[in-house]
Backbone bond lengths (Angstrom), bond angles and torsions (degrees), N, CA, C in turn:
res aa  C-N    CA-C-N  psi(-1)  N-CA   C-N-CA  omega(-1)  CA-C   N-CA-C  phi
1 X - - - 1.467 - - 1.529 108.96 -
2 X 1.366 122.54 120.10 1.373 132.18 -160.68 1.836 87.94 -117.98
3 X 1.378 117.86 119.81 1.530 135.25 -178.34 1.439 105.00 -124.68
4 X 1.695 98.23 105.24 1.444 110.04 174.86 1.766 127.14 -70.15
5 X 1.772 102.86 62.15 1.417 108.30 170.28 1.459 135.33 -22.19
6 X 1.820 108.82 -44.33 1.270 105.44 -174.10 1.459 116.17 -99.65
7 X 1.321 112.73 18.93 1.419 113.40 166.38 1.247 135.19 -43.08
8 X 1.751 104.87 -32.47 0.734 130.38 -170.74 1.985 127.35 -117.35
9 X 1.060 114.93 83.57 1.919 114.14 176.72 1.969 89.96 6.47
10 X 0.881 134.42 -99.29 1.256 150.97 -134.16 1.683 91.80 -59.03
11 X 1.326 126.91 -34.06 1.509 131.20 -154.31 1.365 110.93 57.42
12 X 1.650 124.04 37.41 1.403 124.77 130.32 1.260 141.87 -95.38
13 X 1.368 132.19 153.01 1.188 154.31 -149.34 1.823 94.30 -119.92
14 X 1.201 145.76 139.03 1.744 154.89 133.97 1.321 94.55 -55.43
15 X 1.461 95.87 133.61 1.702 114.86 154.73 1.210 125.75 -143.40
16 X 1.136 113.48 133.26 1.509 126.38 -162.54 1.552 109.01 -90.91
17 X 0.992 126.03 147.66 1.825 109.83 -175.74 2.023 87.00 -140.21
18 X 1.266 77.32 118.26 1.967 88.03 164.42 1.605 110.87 -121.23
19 X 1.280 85.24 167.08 1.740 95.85 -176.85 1.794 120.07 -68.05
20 X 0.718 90.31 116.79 1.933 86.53 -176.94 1.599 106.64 -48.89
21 X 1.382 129.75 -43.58 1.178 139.02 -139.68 1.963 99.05 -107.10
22 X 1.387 116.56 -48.95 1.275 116.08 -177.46 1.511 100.90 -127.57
23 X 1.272 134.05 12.19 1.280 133.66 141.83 1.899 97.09 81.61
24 X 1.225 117.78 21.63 1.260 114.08 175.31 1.308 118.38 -89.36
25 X 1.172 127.97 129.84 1.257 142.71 169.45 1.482 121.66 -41.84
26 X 1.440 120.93 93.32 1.154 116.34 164.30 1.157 154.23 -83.58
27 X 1.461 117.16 -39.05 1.428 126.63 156.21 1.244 112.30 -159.11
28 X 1.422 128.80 -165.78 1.678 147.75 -164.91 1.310 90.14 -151.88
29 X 1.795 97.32 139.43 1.486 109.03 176.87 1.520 89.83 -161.46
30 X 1.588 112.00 174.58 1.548 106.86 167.68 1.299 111.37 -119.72
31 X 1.416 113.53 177.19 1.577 124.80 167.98 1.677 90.53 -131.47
32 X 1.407 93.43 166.47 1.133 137.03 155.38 1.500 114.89 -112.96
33 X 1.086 112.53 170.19 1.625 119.49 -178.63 1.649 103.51 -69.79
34 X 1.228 145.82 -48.47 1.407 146.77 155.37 1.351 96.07 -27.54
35 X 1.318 136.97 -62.66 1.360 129.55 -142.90 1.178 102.67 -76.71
36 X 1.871 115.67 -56.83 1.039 123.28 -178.00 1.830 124.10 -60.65
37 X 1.016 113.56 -8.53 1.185 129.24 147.84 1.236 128.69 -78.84
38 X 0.845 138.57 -17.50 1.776 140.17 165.92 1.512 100.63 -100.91
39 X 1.215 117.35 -27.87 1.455 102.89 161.95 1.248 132.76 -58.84
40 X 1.556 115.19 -33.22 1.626 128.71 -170.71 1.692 93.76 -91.97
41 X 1.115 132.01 -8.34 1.623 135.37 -159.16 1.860 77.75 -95.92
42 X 1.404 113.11 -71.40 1.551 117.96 -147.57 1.158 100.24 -69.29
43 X 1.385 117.00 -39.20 1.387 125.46 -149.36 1.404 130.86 63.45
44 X 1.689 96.56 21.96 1.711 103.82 167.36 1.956 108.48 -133.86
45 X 0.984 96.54 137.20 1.796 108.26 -160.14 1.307 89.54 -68.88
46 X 1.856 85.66 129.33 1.772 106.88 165.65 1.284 94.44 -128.15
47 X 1.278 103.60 143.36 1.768 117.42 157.47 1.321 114.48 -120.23
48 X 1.329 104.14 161.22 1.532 128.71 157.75 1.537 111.12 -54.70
49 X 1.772 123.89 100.92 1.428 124.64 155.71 1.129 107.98 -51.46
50 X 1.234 125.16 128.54 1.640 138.97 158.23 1.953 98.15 -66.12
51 X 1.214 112.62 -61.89 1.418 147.29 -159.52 1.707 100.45 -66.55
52 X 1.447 114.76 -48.82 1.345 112.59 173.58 1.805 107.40 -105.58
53 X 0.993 133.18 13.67 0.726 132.41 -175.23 2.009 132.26 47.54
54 X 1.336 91.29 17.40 1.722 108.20 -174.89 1.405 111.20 -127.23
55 X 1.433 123.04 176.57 1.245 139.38 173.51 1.554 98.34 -57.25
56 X 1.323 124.97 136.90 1.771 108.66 163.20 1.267 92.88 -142.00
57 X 1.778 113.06 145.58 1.172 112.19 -173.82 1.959 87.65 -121.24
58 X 1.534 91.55 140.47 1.558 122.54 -153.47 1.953 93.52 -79.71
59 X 1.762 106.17 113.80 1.069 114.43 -163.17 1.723 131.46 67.20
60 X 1.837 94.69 49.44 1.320 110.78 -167.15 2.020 100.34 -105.33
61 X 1.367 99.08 -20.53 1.385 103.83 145.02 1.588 137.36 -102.25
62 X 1.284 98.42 -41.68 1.719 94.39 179.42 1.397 119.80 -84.92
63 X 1.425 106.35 -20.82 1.997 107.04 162.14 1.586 110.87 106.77
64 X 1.526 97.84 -7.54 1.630 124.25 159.20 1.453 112.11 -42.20
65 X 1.498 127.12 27.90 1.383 90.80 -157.11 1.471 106.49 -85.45
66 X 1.163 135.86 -171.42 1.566 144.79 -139.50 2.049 90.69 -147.10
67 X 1.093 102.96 107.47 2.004 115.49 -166.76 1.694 81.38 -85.08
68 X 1.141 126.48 148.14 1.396 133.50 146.09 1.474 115.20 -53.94
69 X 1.347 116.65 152.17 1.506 126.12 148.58 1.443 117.01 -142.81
70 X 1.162 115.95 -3.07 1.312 113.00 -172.05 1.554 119.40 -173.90
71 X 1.022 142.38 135.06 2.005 149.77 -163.54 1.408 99.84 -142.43
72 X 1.350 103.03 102.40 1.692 99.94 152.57 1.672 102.18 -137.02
73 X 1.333 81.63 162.44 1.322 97.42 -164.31 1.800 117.53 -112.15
74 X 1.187 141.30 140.07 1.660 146.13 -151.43 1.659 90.24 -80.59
75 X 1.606 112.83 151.55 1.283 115.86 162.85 1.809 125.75 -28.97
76 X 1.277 94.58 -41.76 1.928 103.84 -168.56 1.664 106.45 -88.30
77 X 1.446 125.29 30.67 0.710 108.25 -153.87 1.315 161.34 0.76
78 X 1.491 118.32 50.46 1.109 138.58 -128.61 2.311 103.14 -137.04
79 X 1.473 91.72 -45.89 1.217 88.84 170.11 1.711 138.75 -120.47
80 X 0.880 122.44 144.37 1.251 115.21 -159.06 2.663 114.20 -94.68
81 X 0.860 100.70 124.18 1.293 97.94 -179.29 1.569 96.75 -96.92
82 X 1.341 122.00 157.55 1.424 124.41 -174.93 1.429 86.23 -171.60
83 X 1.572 94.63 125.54 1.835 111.65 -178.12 1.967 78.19 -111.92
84 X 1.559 88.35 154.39 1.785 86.82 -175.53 1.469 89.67 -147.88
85 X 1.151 134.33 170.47 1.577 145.76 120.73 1.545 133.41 -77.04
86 X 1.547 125.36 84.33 1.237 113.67 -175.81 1.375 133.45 -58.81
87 X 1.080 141.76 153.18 1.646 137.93 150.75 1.410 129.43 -82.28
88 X 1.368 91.71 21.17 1.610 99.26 174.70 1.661 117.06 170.32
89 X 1.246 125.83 -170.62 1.435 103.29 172.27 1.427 104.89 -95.06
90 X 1.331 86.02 139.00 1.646 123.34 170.81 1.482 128.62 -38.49
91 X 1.480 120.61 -35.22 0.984 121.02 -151.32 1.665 108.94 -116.96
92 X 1.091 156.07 137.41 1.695 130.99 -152.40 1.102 97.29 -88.60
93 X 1.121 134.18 -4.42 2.097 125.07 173.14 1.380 89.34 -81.15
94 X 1.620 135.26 -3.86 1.707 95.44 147.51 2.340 68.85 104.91
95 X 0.771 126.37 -6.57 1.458 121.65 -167.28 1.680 103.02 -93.25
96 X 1.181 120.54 155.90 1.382 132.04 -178.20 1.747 106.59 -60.69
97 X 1.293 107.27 -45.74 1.431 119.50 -170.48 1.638 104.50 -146.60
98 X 1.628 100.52 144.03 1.916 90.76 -179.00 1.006 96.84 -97.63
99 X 1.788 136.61 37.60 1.000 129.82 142.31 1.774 114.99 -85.49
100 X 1.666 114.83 172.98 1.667 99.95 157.08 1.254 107.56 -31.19
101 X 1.802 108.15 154.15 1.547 115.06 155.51 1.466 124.81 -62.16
102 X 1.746 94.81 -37.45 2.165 105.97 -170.26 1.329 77.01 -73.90
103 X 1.480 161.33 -29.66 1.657 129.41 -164.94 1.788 105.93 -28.01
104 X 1.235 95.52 153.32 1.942 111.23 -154.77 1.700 82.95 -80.27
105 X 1.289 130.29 127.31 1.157 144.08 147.42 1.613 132.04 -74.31
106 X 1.000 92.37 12.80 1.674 104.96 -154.96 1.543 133.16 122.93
107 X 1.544 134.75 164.68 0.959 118.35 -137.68 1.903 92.85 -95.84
108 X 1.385 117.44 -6.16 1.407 110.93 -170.40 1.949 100.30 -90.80
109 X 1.412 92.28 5.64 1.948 99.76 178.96 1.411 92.84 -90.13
110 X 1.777 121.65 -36.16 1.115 112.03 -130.26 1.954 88.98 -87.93
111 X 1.742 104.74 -15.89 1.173 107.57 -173.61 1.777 109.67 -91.59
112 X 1.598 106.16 -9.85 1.322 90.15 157.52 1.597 137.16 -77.21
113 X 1.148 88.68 -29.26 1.551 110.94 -168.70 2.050 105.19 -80.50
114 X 1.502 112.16 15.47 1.420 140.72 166.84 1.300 105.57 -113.11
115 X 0.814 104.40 -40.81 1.663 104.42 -168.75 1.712 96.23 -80.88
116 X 1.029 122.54 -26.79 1.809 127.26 -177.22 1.181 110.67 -74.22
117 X 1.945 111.04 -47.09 1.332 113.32 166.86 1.611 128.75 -72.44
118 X 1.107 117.56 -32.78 1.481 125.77 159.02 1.550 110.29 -36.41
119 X 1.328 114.21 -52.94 2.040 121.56 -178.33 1.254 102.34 -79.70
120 X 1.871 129.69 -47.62 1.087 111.11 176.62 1.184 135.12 -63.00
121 X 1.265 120.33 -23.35 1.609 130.66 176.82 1.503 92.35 -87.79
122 X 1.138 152.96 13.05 1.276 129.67 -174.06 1.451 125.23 27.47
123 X 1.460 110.51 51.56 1.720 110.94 156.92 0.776 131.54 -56.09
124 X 1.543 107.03 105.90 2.040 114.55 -174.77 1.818 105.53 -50.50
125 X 1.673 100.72 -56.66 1.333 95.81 178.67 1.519 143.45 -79.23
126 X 1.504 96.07 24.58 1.588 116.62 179.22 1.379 120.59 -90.26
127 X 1.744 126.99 111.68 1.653 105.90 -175.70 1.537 100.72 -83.07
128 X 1.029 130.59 24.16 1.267 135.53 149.32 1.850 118.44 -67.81
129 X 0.788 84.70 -82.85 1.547 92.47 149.78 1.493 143.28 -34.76
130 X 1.048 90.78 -46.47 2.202 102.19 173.18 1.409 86.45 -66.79
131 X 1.287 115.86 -74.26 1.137 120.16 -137.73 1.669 112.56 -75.85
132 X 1.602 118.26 7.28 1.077 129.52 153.57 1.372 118.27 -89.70
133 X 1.194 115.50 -16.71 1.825 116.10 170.13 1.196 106.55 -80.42
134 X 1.387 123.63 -11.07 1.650 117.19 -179.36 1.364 113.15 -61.24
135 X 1.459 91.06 -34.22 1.851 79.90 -163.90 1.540 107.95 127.63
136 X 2.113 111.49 136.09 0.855 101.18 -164.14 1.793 113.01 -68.42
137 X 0.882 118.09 6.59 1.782 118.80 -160.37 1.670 95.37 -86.13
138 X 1.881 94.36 -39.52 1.708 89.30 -174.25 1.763 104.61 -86.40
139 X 0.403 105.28 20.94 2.156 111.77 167.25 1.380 99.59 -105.07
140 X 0.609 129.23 -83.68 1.709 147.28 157.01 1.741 93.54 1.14
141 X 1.622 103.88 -100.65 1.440 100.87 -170.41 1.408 101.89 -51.09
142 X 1.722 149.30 -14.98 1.560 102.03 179.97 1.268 92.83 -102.58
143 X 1.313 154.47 -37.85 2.007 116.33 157.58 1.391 120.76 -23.87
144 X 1.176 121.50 -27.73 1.244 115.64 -172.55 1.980 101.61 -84.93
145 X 1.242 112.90 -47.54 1.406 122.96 170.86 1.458 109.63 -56.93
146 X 1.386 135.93 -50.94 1.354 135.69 -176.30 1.765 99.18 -62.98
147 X 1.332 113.20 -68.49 1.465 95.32 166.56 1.597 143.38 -66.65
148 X 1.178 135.51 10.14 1.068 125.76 134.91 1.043 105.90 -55.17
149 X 1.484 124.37 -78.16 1.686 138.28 173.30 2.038 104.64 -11.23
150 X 0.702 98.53 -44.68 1.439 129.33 -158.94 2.048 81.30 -61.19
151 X 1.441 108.76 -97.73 1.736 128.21 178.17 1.928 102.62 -38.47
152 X 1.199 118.99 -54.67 1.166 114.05 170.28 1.982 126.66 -27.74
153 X 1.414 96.68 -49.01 1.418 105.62 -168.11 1.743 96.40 -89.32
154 X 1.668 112.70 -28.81 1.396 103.21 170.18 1.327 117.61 -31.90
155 X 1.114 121.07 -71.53 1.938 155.32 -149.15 1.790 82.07 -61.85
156 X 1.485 131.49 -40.90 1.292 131.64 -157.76 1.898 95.91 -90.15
157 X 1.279 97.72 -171.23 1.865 104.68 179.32 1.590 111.71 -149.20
158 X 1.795 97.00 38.65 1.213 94.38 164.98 1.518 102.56 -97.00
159 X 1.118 121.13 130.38 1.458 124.44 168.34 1.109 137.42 -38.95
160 X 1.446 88.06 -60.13 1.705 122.35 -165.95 1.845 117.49 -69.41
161 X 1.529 102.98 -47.82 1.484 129.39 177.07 1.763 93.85 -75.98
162 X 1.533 134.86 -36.33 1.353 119.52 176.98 1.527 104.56 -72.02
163 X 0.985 137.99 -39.32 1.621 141.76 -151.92 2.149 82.24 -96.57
164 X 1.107 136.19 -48.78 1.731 121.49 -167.15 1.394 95.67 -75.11
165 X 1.858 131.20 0.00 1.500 137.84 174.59 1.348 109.40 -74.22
166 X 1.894 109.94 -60.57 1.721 139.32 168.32 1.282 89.84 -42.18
167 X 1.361 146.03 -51.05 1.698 122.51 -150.18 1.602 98.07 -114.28
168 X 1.329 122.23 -6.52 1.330 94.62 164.12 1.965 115.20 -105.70
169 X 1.538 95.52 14.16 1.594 94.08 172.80 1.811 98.64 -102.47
170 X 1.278 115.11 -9.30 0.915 113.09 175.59 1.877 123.80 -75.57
171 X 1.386 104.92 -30.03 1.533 133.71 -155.75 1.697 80.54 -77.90
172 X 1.219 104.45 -58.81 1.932 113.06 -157.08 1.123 87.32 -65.52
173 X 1.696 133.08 -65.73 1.433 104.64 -158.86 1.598 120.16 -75.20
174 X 1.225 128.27 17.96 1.518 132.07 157.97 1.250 92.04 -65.98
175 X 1.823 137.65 -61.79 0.624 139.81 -113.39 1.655 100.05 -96.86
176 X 1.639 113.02 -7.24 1.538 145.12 -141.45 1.774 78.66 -110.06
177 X 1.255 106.78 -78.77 1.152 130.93 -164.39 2.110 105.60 -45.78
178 X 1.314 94.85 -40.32 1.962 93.03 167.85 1.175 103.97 -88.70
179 X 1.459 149.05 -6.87 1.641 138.47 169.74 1.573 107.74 -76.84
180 X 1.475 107.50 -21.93 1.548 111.73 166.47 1.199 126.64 -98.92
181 X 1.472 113.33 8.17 1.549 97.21 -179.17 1.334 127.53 92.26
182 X 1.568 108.14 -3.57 1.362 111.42 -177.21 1.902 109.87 -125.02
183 X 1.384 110.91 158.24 1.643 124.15 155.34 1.188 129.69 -96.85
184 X 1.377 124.25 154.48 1.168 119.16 168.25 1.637 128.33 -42.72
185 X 1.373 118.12 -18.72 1.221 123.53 -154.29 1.803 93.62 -102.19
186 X 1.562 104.21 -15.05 1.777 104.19 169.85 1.366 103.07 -62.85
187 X 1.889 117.71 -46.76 1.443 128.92 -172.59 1.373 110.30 -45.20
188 X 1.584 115.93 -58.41 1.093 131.73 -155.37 1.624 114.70 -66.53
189 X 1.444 95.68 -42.74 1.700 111.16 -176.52 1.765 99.42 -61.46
190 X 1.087 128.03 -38.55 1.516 145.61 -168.06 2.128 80.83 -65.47
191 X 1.153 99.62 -94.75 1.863 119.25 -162.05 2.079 92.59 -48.21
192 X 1.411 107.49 -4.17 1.836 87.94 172.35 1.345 91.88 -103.22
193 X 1.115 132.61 -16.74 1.585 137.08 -171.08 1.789 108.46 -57.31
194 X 2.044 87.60 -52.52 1.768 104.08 -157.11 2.130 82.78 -89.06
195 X 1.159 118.58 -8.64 1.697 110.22 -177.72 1.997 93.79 -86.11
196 X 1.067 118.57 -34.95 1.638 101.27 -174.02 1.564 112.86 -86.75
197 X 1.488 107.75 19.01 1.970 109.18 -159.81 1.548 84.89 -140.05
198 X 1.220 114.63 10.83 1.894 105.79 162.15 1.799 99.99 -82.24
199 X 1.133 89.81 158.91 1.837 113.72 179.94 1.616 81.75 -75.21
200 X 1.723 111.64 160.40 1.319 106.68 -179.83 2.097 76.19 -109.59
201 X 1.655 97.70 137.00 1.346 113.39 177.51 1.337 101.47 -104.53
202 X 2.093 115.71 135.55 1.160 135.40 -178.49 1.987 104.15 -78.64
């Protein structure tokens, strides 16, 4: 990986840091060639302070720090992408990302955050919608109907009819998940909880 340092008066490079795990955008910081070198050494992202004028490695006070998983670098060699795993939130207001929180995480966010607007606007002509005015029992029983539906097509070896099973048990329980009051990102915080409290197996 060849990083065009002097592109720039300052000999910094932009770096973008996303989530390894849900691919959300967390912040922008820079390196310098020092940094970016102790970054690839530790395997935890340091940048160049503009503000303090030194190397700072990200959660060197609050313990946030941000583990590497991944460095690629933009056509112009010029900018740096960095997928990470944090240990905390990222951002010093204590926030997941110092971007918005709804920033699109991916495309199964992008279909919740449709499915939210579909109920919030009250679209008469949405069966998204109807079928959230039913009532939580009738959300309920058809997750429960899509997944049977769901194991049924397992046991079979049509592909195609098992995977249009996966996305419509998937669709309802978004749809499960706003009749209760909750997001995916309640789910997620739960399954990173029970992923950092596994035994590490040899």
């Amino acid at each position: 990986m060849t990083i065009d340092f002097n592109k720039n008066s300052d000999g910094l490079v932009p770096v973008v840091i996303q989530n390894n795990n849900t691919l959300q955008v967390l912040m922008l910081g820079y390196m310098n060639e020092e940094a970016f070198l102790k970054t690839q050494k530790e395997q935890r992202v340091t940048f160049f302070s503009r503000s303090k004028n030194r190397l700072w490695t990200k959660g060197e006070e609050s313990g946030n720090f941000l583990t590497v998983n991944d460095i690629q670098i933009d056509c112009d060699n010029d900018t740096l992408l960095i997928k990470a795993t944090p240990a905390g939130p990222t951002c010093h207001t204590g926030s997941t990302s110092c971007f918005k929180e709804e920033t699109s995480k991916g495309f199964i966010y992008e279909l919740e955050a449709t499915i939210n607007q579909r109920i919030d606007n009250n679209d008469e002509n949405s069966y998204t919608n109807q079928l959230y005015k039913r009532g939580i029992n009738k959300v309920a029983q058809k997750v429960g109907e899509e997944a049977i539906e769901l194991v049924i097509e397992a046991k079979d070896n049509d592909a195609n009819l098992f995977k249009n099973e996966a996305a419509d048990l998937m669709y309802h329980y978004l749809i499960l998940l706003k009749a209760k009051g909750f997001k995916l990102n309640d789910v997620e915080e739960i399954l990173n909880e029970r992923m950092m409290s596994l035994p590490i197996v040899d």
